[in-house]
C-alpha positions in Angstrom: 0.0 0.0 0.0 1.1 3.6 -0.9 2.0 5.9 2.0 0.4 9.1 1.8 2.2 12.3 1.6 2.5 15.7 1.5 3.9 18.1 -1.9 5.1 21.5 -1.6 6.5 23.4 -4.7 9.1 26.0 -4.8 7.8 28.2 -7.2 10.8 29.2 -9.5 9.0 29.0 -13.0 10.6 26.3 -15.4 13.4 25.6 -13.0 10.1 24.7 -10.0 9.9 21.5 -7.9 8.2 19.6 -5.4 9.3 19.0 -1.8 7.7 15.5 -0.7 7.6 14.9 3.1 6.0 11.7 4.5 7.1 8.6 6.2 8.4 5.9 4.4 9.3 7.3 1.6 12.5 6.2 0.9 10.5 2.9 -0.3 8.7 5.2 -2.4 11.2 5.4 -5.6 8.5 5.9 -7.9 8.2 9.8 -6.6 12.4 10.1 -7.9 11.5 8.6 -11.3 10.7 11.6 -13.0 13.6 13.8 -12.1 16.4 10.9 -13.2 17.2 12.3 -16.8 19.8 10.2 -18.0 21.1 6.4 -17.1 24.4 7.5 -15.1 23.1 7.9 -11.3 25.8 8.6 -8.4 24.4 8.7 -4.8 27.0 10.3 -2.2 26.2 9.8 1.7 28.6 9.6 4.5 30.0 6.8 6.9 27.0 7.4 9.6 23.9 7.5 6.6 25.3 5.0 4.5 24.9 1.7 7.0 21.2 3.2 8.0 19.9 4.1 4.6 22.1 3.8 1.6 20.5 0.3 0.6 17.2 1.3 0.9 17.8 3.5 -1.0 19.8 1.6 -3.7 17.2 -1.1 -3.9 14.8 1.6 -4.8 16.5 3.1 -7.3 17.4 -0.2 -9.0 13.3 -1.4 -8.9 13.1 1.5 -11.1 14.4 -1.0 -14.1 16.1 2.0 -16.0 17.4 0.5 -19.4 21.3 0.6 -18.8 21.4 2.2 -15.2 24.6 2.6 -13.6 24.2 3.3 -10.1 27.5 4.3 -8.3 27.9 5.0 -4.6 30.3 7.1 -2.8 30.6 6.9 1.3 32.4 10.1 2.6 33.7 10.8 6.1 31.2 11.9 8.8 30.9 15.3 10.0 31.4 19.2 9.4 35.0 19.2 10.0 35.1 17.5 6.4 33.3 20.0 4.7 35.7 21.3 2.5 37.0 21.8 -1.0 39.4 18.7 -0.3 36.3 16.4 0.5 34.3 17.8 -3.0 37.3 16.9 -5.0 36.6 13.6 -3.9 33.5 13.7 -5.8 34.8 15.2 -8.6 37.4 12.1 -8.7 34.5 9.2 -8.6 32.7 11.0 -11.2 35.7 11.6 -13.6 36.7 7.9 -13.2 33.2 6.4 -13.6 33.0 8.7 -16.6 29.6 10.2 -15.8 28.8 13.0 -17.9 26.2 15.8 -18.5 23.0 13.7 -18.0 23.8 12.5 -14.9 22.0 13.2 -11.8 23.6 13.1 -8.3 21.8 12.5 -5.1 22.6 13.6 -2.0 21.5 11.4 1.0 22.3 12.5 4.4 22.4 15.8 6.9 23.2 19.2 5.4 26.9 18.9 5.2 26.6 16.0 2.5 23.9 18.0 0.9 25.8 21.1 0.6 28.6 19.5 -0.3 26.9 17.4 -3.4 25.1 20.0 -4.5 28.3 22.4 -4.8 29.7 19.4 -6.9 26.6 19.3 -8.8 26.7 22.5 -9.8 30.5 22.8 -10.8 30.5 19.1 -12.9 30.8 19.9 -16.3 29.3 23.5 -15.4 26.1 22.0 -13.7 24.3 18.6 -13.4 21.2 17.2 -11.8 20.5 16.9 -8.8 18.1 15.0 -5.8 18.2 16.3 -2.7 17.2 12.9 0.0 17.9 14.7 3.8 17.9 12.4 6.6 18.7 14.9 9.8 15.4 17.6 10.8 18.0 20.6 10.3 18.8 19.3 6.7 15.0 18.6 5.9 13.6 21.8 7.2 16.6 24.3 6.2 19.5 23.5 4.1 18.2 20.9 1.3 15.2 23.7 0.3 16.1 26.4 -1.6 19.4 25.5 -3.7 22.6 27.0 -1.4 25.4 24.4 -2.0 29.3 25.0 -0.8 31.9 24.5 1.9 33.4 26.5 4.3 36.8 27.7 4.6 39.1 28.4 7.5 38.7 31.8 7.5 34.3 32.1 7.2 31.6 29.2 7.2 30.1 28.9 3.6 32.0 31.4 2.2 32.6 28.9 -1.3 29.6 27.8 -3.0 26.9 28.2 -5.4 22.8 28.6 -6.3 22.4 25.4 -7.4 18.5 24.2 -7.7 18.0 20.3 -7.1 15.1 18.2 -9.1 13.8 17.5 -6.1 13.5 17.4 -2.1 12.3 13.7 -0.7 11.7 13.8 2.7 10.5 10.3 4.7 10.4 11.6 8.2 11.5 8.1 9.5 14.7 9.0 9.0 14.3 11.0 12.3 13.9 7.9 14.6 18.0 7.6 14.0 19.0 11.0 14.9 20.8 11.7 17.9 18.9 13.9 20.6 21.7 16.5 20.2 20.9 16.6 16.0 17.0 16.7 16.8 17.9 20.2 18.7 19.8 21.0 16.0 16.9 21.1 14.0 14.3 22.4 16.5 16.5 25.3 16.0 15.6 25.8 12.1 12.1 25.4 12.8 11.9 28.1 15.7 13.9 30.3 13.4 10.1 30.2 11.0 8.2 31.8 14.0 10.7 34.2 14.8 10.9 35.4 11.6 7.5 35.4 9.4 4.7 33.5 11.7 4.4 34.3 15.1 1.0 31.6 15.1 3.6 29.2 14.1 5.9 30.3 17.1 3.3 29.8 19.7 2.6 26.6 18.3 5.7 25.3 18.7 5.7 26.7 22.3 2.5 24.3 23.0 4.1 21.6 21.3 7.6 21.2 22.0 8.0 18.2 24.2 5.7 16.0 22.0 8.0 17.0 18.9 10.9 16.1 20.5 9.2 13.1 21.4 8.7 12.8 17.5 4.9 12.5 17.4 4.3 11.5 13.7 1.1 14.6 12.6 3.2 16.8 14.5 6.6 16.5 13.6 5.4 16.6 9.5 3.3 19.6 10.2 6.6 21.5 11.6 8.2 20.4 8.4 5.8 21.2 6.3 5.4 24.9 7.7 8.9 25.5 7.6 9.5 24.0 4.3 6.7 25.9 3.1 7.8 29.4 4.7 11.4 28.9 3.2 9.8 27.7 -0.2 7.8 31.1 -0.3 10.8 33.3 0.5 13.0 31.6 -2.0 11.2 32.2 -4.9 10.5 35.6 -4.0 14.1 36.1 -4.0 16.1 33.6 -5.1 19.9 34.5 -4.6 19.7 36.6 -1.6 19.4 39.9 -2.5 16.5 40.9 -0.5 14.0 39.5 1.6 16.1 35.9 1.4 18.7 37.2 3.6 15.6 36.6 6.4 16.3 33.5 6.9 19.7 34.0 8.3 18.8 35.2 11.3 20.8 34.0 14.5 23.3 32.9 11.7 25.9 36.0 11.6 26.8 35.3 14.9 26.3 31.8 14.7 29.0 31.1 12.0 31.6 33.2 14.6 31.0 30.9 17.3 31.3 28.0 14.7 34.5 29.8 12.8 35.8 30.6 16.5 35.6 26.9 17.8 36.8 25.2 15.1 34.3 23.3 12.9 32.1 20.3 13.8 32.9 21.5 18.0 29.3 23.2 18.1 26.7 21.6 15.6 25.3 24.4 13.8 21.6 24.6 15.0 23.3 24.9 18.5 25.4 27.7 17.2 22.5 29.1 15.4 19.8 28.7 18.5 22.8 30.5 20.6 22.9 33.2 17.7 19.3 33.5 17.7 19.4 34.4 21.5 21.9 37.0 20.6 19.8 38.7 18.2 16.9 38.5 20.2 18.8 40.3 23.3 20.4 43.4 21.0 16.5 43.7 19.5 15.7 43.7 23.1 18.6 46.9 23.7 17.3 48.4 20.8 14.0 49.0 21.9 12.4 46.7 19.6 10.9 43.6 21.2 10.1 43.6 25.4 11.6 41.6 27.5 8.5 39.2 28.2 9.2 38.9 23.8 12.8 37.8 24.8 12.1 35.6 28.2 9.7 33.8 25.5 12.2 33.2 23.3 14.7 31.7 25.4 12.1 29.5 26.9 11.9 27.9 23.7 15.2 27.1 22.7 16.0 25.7 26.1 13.4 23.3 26.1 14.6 22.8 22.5 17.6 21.5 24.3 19.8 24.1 23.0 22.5 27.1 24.2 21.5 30.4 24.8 24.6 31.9 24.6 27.9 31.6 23.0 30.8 29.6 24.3 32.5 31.9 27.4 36.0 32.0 26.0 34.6 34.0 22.9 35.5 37.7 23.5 33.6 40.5 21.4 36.8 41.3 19.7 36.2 37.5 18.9 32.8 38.1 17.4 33.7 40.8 15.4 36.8 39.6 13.6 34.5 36.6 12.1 31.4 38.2 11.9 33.4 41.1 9.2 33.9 38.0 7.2 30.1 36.9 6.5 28.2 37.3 3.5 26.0 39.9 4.8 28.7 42.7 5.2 28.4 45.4 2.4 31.4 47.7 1.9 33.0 47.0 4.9 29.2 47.8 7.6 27.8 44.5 9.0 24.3 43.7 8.5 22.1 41.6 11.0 18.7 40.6 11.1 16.9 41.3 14.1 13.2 41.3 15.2 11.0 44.3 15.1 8.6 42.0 16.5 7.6 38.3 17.5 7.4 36.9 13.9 9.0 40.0 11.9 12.2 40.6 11.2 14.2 42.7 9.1 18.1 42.7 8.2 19.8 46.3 9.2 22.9 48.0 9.5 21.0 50.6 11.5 22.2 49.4 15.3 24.8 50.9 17.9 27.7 49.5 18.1 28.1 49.8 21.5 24.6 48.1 22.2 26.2 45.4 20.0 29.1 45.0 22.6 26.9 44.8 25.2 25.2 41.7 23.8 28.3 40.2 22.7 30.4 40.5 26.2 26.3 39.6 27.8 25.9 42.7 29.4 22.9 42.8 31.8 19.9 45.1 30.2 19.7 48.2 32.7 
């Protein structure tokens, strides 16, 4: 019998596609069929995916009885510490020696690391190939696979190489979640609060009434978070597709998330912990700025700590620490960083238009007089 499930489309004219999110449906090839092209198929996971999920979904993807298929895998190291230009190379290397050319279509299964990663590779192969976007981790499902950001990061700044690269599609089976390490579920929590806080404040208190069943993974309400955030990222993307308006949204918490993760040393804080700590941040210098209430804020932190996640920074990281990594981020223009902060529960806007010395106060966690 066929699982139901749910379709979302990111509305980008003749480049659209669907997001499907269900259970089960990595035993549900049928819904990748259409966005295979050609008969040359390479699906890249990591050490952790690959002995969960990898021959699921192999076996699926071989029921499909394409004429000629060849089906190459490629297991790469675990983790964010090995996302890097050296690791991509490594996909560039299978593909060149398999000899997969322009009609391929590579799929990325795993968290966001492996999806960023493939997707930067799919974009740069013989100047830009298919491909299928399969996340297995809530961050990876409800953030980074939706919306076509691929790259790594570099030493010196946290996605700093990369490209818009659009997959087919986004397959979602929510049982990968029974598999994900309590830390990686707060991870994720994180991405999803980041929806409320930014463009549906309904959304926000929902997930304030329902926060211990969805870390208890209740089926209806564990899809209906991804479905809402999936579907609030879907709508901001294809308003603005590469980030130079309204996209730029959805990094809040993020500028002074990537510090903390540039600071420590990649892979030391996962990055919704770095991002839920970020989002704090943002939160508190709204706060000194007159902008939210502290009752606003108190509610906010509520939420990520029973999210299971930091509300601050690690204590070793200085302002002068902040600031050196937070110059390097995608949202500085001509030398004046850029934030986005909340004008209100559920509306946020970015701005360069901030004290700097309220900034210090939040970053060396000032009390608010």
């Amino acid at each position: 019998m066929t699982n139901t499930h749910q379709t979302l489309t990111v509305d980008l004219g003749d480049r659209s596609y669907p997001i499907y999110i269900g259970s089960g449906l990595l035993r549900q090839p049928q819904l990748l069929a259409p966005h295979i092209s050609g008969k040359q198929i390479l699906v890249v996971t990591n050490t952790t995916v690959a002995a969960l999920y990898l021959d699921t979904l192999v076996a699926g993807l071989e029921s499909l009885q394409i004429e000629g298929l060849q089906l190459d895998r490629l297991v790469l190291e675990d983790g964010e510490e090995h996302k890097h230009l050296d690791t991509v190379s490594l996909v560039f290397d299978h593909l060149l020696q398999q000899r997969h050319n322009r009609t391929t279509t590579l799929i990325a299964l795993g968290g966001g690391v492996i999806g960023d990663m493939t997707g930067f590779a799919a974009a740069a192969y013989q100047r830009g190939v298919n491909f299928i976007q399969v996340p297995t981790t809530l961050l990876s499902q409800v953030d980074s696979s939706v919306g076509g950001k691929t790259g790594v990061n570099h030493p010196l700044g946290k996605n700093m190489i990369g490209a818009f690269h659009q997959p087919q599609c986004v397959l979602i089976d929510t049982q990968s979640l029974a598999t994900l390490p309590a830390r990686e579920l707060s991870a994720g929590l994180a991405e999803v609060i980041k929806y409320g806080l930014i463009a549906d404040a309904p959304f926000f208190e929902w997930l304030t009434l329902n926060i211990e069943q969805l870390k208890q993974l209740e089926p209806a309400l564990i899809s209906q978070a991804i479905y809402r955030s999936c579907a609030c990222k879907a709508g901001i993307v294809a308003d603005d597709e590469r980030e130079q308006g309204r996209r730029a949204l959805l990094n809040f918490g993020h500028t002074f998330g990537h510090a903390v993760e540039t600071q420590m040393g990649y892979g030391r804080w996962l990055h919704g912990e770095a991002v839920g700590a970020g989002m704090a941040m943002a939160a508190d210098l709204s706060h000194r700025l007159g902008w939210i209430d502290r009752p606003t804020v108190q509610r906010i932190t509520r939420l990520l700590e029973a999210s299971g996640l930091p509300l601050w920074g690690p204590e070793t990281m200085t302002a002068s620490d902040y600031l050196q990594h937070m110059q390097v981020d995608k949202k500085v223009t001509d030398g004046t960083i850029r934030l986005i902060l909340l004008e209100q529960l559920g509306a946020a806007v970015v701005t360069s238009e901030f004290s700097l010395e309220l900034l210090h106060q939040t970053l060396n966690h000032q009390p608010v007089c």
